[in-house]
KOLSENU-933721 format. One line per field, with one value per atom (N, C-alpha, C, O): x, y, z; atom name. Coordinates in steps of 0.05 Angstrom, whole numbers, plus 5000, padded with zeros to 4 digits. Atoms other than C-alpha are relative to their C-alpha. Example, Ala and Ser with C-alpha at 12.3 -4.5 7.8 and 13.67 -1.06 7.14 Angstrom:
REM residues 2
x	(5018_5246_5018_5039_4984_5273_4985_4995);
y	(4976_4910_5024_5024_4976_4979_5022_5044);
z	(5000_5156_5000_5013_4999_5143_5014_5018);
atom	(N_CA_C_O_N_CA_C_O);
This chain:
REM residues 248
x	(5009_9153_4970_4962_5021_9084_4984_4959_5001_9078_4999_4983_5003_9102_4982_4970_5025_9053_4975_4959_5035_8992_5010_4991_5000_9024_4999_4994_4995_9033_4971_4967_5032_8952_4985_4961_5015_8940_4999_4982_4995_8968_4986_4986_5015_8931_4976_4968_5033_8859_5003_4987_5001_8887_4991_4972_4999_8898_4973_4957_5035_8835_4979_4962_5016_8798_4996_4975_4993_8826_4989_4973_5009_8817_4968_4958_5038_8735_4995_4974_5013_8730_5004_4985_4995_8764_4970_4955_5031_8715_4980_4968_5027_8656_5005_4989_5001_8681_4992_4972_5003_8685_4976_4982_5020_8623_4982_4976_5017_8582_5010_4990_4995_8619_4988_4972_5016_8597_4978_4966_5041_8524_4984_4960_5017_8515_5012_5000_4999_8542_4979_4977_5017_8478_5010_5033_5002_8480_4998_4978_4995_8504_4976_4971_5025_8444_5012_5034_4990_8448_4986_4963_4995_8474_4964_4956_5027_8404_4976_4957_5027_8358_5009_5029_5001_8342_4988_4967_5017_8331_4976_4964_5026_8264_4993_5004_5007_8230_4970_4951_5024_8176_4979_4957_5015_8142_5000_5021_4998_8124_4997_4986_4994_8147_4980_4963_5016_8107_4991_5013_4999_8077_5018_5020_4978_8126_4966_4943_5026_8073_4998_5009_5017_8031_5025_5035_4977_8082_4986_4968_5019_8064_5010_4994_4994_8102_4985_4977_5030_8055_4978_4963_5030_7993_5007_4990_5001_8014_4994_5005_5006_7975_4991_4979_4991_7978_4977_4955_5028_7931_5009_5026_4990_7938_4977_4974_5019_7881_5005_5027_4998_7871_5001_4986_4999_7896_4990_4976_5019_7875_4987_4990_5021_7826_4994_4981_5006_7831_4987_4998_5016_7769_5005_5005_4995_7783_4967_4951_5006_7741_5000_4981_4991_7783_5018_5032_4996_7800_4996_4975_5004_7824_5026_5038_4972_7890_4995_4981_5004_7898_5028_5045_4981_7952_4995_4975_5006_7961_5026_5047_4972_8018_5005_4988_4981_8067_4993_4978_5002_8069_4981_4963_5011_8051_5007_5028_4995_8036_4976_4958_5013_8012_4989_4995_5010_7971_4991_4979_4999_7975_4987_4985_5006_7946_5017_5035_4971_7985_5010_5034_4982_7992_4997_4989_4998_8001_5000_5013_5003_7977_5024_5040_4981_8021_4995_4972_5012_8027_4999_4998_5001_8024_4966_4955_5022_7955_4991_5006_5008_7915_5012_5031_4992_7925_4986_4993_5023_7860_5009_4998_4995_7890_5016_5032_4981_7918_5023_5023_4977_7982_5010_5013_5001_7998_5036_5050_4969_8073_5003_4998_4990_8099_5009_5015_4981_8128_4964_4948_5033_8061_5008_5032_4999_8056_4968_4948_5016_8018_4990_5010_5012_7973_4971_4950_5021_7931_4983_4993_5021_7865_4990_4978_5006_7848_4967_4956_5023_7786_4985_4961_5005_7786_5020_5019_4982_7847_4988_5002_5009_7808_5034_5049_4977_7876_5014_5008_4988_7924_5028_5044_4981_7979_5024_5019_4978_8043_5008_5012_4992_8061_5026_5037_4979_8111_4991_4972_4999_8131_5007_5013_4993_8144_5018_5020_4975_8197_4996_4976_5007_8217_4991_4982_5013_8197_4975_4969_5029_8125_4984_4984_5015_8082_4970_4966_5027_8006_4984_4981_5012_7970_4968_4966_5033_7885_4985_4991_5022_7829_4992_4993_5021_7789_5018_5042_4990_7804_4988_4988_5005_7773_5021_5035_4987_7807_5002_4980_5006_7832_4995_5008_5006_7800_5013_5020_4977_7850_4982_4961_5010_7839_5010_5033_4992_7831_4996_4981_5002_7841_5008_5013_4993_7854_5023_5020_4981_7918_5017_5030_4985_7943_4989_5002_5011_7892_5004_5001_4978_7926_4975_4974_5014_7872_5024_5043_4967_7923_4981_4961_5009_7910_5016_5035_4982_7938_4999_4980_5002_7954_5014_5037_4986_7971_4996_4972_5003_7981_4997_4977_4998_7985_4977_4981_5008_7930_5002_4981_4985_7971_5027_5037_4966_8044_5007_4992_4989_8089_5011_5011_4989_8123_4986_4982_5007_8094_4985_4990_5017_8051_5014_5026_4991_8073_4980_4957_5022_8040_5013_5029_5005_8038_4993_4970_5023_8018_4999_5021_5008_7991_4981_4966_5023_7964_4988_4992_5016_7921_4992_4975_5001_7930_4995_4997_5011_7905_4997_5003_5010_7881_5022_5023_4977_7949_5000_4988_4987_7968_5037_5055_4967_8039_5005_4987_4995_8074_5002_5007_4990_8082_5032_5036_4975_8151_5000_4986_4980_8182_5018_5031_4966_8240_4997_4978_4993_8269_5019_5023_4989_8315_5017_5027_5000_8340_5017_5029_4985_8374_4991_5001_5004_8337_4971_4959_5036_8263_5008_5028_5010_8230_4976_4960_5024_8180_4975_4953_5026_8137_5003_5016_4998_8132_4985_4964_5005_8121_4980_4988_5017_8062_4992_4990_5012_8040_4983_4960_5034_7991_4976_4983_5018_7928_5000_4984_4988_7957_5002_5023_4996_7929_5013_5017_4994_7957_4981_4959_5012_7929_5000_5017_4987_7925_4985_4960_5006_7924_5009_5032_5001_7927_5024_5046_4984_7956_5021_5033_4985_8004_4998_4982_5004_8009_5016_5039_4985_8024_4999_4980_4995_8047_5020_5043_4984_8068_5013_5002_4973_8132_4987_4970_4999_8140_5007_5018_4979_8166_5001_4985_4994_8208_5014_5015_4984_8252_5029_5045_4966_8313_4987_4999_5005_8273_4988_4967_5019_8259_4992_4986_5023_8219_4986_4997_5006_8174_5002_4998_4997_8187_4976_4966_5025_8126_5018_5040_4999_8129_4991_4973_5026_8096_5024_5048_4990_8105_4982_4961_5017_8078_5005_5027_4989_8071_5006_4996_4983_8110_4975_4964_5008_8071_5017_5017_4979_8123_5013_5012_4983_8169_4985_4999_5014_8111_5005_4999_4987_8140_4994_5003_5006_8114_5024_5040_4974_8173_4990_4971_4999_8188_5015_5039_5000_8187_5015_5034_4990_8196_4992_4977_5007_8197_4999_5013_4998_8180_5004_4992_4996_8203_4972_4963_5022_8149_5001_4999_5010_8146_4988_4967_5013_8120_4971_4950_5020_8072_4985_4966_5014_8052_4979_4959_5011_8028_4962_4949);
y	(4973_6661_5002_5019_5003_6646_4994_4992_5009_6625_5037_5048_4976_6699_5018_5033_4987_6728_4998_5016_5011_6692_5010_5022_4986_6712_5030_5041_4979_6778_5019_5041_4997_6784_4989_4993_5016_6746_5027_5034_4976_6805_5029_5049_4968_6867_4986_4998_4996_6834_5008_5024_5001_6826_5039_5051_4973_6899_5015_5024_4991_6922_4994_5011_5007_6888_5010_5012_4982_6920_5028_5038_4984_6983_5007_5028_5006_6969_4999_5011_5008_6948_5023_5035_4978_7000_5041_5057_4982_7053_4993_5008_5005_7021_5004_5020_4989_7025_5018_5020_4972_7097_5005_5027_4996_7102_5003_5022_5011_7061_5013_5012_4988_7100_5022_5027_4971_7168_4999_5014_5006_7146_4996_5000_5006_7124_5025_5024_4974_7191_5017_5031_4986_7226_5024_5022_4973_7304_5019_5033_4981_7346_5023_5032_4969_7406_5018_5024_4965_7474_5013_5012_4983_7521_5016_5014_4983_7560_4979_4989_5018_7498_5000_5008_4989_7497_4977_4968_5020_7442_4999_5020_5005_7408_5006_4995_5002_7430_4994_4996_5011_7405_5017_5008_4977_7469_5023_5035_4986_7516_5023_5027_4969_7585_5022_5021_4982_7637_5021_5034_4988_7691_5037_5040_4991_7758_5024_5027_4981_7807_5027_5033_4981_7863_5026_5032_4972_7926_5034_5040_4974_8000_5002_5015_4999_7995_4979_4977_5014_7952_4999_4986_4991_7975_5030_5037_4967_8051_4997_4983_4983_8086_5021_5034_4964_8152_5012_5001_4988_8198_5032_5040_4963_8278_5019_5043_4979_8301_5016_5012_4976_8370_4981_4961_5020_8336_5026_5021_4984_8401_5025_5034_4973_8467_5013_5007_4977_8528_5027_5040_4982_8573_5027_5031_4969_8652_5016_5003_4986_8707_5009_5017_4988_8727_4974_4977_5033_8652_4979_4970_5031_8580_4998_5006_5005_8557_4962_4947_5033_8483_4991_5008_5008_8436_4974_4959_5014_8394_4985_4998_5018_8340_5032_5049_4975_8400_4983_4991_5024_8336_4970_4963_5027_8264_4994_4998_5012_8234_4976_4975_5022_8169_4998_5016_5001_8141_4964_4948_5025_8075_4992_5010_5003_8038_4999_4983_5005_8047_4974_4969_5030_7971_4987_4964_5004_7972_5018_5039_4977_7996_5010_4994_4989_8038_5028_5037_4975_8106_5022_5046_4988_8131_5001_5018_5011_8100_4976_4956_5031_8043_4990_5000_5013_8001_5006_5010_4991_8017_5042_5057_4973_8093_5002_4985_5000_8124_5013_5028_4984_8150_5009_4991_4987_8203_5004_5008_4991_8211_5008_4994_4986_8261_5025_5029_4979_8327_5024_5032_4983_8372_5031_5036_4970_8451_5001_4989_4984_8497_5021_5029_4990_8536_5023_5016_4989_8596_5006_5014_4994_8604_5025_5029_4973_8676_4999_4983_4994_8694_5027_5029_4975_8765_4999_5014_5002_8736_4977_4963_5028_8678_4987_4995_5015_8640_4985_4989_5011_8595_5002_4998_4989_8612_4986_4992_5022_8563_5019_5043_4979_8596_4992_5004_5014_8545_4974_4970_5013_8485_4981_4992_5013_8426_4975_4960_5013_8386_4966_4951_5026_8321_4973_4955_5022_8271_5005_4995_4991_8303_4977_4960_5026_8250_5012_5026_4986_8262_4968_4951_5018_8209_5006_5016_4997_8213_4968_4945_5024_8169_4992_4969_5008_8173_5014_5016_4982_8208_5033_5045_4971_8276_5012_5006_4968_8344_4999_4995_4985_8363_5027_5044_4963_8433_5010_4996_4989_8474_5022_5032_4990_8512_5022_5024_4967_8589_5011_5003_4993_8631_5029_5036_4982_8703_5010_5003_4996_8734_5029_5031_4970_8809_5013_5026_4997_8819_4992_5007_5012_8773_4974_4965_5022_8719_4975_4975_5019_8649_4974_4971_5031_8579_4980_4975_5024_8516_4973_4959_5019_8457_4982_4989_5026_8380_4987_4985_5031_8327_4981_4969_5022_8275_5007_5022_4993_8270_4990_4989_5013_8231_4995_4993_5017_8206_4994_4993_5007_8184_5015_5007_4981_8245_5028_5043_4967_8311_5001_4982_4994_8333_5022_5042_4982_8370_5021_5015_4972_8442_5026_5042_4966_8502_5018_5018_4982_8561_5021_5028_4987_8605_5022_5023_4969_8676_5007_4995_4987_8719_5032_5042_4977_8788_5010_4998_4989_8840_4983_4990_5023_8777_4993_4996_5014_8746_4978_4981_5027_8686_4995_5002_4995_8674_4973_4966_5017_8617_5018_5042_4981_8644_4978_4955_5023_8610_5005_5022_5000_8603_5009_4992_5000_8644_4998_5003_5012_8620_5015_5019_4976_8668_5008_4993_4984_8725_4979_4962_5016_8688_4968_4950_5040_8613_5002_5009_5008_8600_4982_4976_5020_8542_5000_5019_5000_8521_4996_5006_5013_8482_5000_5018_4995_8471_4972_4966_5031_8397_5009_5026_4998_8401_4967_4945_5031_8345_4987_4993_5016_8302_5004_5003_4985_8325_5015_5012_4979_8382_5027_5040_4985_8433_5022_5020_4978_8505_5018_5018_4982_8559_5033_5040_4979_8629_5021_5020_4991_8675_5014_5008_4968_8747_5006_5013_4994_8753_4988_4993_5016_8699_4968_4949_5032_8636_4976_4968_5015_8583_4978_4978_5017_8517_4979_4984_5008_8456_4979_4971_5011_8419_4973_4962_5029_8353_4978_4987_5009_8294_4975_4958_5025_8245_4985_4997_5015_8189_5019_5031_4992_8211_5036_5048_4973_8282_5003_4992_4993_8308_5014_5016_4978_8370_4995_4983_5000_8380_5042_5057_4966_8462_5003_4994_4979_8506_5020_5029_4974_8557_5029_5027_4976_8634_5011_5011_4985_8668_5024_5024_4972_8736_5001_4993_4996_8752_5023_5043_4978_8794_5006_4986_4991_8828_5000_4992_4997_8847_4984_4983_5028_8787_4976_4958_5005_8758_4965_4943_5025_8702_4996_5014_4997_8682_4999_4986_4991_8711_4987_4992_5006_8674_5014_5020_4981_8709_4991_5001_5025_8651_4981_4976_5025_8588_4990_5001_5015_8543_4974_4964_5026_8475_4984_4989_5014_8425_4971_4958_5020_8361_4981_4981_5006_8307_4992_4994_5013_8278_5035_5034_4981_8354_5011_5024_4990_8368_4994_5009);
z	(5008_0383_5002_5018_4993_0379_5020_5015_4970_0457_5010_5024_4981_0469_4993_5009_5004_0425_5010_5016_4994_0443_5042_5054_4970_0530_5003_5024_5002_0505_4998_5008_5008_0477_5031_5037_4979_0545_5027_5043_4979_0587_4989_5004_5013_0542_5010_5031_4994_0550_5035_5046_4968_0634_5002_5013_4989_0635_4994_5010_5012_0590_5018_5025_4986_0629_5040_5053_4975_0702_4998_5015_4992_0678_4992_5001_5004_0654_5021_5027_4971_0722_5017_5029_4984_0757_4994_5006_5002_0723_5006_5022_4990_0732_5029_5039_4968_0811_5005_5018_4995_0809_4982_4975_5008_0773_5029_5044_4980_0824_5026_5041_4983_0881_5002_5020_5003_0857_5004_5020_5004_0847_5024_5029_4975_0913_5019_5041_4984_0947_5000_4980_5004_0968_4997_5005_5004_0952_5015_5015_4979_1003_4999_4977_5000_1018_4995_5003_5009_0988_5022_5032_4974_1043_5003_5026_5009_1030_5018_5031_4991_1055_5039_5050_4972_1134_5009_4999_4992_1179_5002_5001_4999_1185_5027_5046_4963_1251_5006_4990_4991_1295_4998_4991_4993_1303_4987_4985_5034_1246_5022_5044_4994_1254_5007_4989_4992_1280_4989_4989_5009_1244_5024_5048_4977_1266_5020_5012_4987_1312_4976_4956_5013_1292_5007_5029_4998_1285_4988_4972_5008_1282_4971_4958_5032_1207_4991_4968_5026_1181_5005_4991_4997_1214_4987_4971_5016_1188_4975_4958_5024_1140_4995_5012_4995_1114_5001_4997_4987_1134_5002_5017_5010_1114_5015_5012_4990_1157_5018_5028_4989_1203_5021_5019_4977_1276_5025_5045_4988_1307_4993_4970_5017_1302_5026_5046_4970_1348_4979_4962_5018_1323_5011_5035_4987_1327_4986_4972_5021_1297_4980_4965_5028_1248_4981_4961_5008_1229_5008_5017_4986_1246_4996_4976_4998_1268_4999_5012_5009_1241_5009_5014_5000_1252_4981_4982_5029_1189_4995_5000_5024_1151_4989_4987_5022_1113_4976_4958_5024_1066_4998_4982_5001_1087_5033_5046_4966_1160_4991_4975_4991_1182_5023_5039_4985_1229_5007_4992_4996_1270_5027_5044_4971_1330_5028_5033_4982_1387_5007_5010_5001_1395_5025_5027_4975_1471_5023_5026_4979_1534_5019_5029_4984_1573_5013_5012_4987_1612_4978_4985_5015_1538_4989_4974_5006_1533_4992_4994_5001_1514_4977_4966_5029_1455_4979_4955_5035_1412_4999_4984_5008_1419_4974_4965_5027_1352_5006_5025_5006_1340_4974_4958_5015_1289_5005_5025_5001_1259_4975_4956_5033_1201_5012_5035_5006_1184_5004_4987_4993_1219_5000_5003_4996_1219_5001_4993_4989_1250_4969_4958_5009_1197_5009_5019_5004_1197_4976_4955_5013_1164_4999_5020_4996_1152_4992_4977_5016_1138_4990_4983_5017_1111_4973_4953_5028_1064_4989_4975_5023_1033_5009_4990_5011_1043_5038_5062_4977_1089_5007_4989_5008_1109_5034_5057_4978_1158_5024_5019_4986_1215_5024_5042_4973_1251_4987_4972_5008_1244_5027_5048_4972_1296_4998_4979_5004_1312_4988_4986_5012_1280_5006_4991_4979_1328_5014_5036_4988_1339_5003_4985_5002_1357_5016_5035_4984_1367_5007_4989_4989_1412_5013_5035_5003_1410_5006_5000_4998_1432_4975_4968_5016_1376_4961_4957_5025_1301_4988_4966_5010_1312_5011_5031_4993_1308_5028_5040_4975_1379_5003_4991_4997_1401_5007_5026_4988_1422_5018_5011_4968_1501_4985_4974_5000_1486_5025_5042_4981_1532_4991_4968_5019_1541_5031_5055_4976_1582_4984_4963_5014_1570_4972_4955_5018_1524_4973_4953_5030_1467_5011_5034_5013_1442_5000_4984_5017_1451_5008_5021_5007_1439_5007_4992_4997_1475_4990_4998_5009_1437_5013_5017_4990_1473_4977_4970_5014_1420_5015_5005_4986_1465_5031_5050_4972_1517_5015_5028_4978_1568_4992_4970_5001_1586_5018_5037_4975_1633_5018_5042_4985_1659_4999_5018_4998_1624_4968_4953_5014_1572_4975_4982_5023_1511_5002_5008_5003_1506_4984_4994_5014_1451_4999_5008_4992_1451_4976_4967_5031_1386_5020_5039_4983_1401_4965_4944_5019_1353_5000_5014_4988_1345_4964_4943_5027_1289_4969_4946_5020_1249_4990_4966_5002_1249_5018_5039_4981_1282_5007_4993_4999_1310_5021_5037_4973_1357_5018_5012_4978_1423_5012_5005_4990_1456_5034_5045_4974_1525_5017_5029_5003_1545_5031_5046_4972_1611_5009_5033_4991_1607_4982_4965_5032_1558_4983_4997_5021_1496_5001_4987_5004_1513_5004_5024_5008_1486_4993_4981_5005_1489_4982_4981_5020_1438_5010_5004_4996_1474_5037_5048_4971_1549_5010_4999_4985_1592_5023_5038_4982_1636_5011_4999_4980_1695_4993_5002_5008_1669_5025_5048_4988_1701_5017_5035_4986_1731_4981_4977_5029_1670_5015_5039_4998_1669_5012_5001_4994_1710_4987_4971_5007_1696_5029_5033_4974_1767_4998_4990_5003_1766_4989_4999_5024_1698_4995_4975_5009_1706_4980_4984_5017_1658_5018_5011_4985_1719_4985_4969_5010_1695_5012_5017_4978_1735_4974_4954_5017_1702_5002_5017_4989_1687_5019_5039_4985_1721_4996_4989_5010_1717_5021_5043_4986_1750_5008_4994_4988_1796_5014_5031_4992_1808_5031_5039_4979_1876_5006_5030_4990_1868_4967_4949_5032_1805_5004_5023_4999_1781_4989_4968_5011_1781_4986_4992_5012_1733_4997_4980_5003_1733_4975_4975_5024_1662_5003_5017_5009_1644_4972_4962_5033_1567_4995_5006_5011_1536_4973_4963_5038_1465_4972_4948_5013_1441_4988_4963_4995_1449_4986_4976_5010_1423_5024_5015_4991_1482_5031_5046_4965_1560_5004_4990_4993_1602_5033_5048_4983_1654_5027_5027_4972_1728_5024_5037_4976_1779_4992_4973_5006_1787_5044_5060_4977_1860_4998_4979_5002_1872_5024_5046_4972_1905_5000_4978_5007_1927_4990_5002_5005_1887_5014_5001_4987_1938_5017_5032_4994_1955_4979_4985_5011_1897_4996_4981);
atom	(N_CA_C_O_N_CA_C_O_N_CA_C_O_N_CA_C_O_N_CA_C_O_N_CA_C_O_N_CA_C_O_N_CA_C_O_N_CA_C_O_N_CA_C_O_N_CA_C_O_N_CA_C_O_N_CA_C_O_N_CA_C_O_N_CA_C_O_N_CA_C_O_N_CA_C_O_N_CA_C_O_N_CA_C_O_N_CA_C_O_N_CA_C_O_N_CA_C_O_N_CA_C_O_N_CA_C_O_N_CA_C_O_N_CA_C_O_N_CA_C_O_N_CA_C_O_N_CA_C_O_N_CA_C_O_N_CA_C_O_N_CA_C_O_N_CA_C_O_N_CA_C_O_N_CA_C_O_N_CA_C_O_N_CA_C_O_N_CA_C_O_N_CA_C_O_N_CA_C_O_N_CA_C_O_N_CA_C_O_N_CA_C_O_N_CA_C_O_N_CA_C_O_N_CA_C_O_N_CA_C_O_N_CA_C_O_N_CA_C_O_N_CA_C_O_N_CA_C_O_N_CA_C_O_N_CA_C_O_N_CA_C_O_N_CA_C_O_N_CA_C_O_N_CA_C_O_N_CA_C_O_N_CA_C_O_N_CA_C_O_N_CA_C_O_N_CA_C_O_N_CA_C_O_N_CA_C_O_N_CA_C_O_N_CA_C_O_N_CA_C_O_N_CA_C_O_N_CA_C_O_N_CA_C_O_N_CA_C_O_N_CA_C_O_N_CA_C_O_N_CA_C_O_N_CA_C_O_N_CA_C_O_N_CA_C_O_N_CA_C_O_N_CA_C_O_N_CA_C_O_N_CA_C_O_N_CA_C_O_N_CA_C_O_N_CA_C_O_N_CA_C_O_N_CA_C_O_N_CA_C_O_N_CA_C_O_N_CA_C_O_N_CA_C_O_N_CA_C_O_N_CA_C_O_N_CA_C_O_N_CA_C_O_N_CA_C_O_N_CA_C_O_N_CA_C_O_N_CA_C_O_N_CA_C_O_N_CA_C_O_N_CA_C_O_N_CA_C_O_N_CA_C_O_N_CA_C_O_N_CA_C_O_N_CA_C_O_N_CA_C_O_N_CA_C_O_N_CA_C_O_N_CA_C_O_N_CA_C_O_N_CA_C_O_N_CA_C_O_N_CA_C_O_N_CA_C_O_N_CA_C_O_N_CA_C_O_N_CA_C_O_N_CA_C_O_N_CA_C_O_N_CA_C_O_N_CA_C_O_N_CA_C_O_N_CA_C_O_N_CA_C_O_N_CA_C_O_N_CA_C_O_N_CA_C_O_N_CA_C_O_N_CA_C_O_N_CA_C_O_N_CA_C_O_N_CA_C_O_N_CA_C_O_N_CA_C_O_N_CA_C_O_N_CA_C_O_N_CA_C_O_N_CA_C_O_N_CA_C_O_N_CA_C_O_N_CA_C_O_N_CA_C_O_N_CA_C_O_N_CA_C_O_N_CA_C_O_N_CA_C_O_N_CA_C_O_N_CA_C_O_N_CA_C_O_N_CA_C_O_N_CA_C_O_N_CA_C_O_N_CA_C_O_N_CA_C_O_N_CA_C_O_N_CA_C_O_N_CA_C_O_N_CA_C_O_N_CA_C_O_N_CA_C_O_N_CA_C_O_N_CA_C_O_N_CA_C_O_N_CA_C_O_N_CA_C_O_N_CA_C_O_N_CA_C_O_N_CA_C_O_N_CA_C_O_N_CA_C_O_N_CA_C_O_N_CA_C_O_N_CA_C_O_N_CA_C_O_N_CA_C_O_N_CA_C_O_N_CA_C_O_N_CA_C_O_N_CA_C_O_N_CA_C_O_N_CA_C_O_N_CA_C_O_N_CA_C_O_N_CA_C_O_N_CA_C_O_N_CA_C_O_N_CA_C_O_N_CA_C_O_N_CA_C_O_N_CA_C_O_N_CA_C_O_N_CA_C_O_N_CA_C_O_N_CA_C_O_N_CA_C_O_N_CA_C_O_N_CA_C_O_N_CA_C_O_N_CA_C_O_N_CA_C_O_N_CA_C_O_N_CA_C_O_N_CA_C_O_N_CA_C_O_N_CA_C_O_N_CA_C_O_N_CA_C_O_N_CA_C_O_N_CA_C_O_N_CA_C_O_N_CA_C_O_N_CA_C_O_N_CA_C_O_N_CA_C_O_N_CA_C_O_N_CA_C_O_N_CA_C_O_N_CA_C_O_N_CA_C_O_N_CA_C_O_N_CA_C_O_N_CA_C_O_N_CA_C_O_N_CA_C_O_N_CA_C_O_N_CA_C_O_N_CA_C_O_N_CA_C_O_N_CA_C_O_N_CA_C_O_N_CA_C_O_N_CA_C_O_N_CA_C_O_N_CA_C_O_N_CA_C_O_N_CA_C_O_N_CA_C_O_N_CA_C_O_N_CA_C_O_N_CA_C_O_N_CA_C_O_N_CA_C_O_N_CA_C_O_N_CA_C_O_N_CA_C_O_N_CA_C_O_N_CA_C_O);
């Protein structure tokens, strides 16, 4: 009896002792498993990252000043931010211009200045993708001229491009100011009108000529002759001729 006790005490320390050991294994197993990387961390590389380039959103800053000023007698026709516009370097040269040129982007209207009403007063507004492109940061002057005895004023934002020239046109009549438009034909005005880069507007016995833009795939550029309407308060277009680019 005492043989099986004392084999019986011999087989509890065996097992006690297996499983002490067996933990400590799995201890010492765990411990030496390095620590997988958190998904978040990024290999090591030879060659440190680049800062990202210079962008017109983080060179823009805002800038609320008069971008142009067409002087009358009986006022000043301004073009101004409605609210908030910016103003950035263009960045890079192209047939839009150089790189140290500025570029102007916001929500702009046309404004008259009276000056028998002390006051200012919107007179148009321009579309949402207006973009004004300048050498420098003065006011552009706006080209007066006179045609049917109506005082009008042409505004380019942009003084170059690749195909055509943006152009406005503001008249001035019994100390009012007004857009003038486009119509091309009854029921379709245009706001503004694409002119050739250095190919300005003529005006030849009482017509407002104006050579179109141009672009890729075109093979005439369209001249335009308008006459103004008063009334209409709108140049009415007459004819048009097609011309060669290389004639022109």
């Amino acid at each position: 009896m005492k043989n099986m006790i004392t084999l019986g005490l011999l087989l509890l320390v065996l097992m006690l002792t297996g499983c002490g050991d067996s933990g400590n294994s799995a201890d010492t197993s765990v411990s030496s498993i390095s620590p997988m990387p958190a998904t978040s961390e990024l290999p090591p590389s030879s060659t440190p990252v680049s800062p990202p380039l210079a962008t017109e959103t983080n060179l823009a800053k805002e800038d609320n000043s008069i971008r142009a000023i067409g002087t009358h007698l009986d006022g000043r026709l301004l073009v101004k931010p409605a609210n908030k516009a910016s103003i950035a370097p263009l960045g890079a040269p192209s047939c839009y211009g150089v790189e140290t040129d500025l570029h102007w982007t916001g929500d702009y209207e046309a404004v008259w200045e009276s000056k028998s009403e002390g006051s200012a007063t919107p007179i148009s507004t321009f579309p949402i993708d207006f973009e004004i492109v300048q050498q420098n940061d003065s006011p552009v002057i706006m080209q007066p001229f006179t045609l049917e005895d109506m005082d009008i004023f042409a505004y380019v934002p942009r003084y170059t491009d690749c195909h055509g020239l943006e152009t406005y046109l503001f008249g001035v009549s019994n100390r009012k100011a007004f857009p003038i438009t486009f119509e091309i034909k009854p029921g379709v005005n245009w706001t503004s009108i694409s002119q050739l880069p250095h190919h300005p507007f003529k005006i030849v016995g009482g017509e407002f000529i104006v050579t179109g833009g141009y672009g890729a795939g075109q093979d005439f550029i369209t001249i335009y002759h308008f006459r103004y309407d008063p009334k209409k308060k709108s140049m009415i277009l007459k004819s048009t001729n097609e011309v060669k680019p290389n004639d022109i």
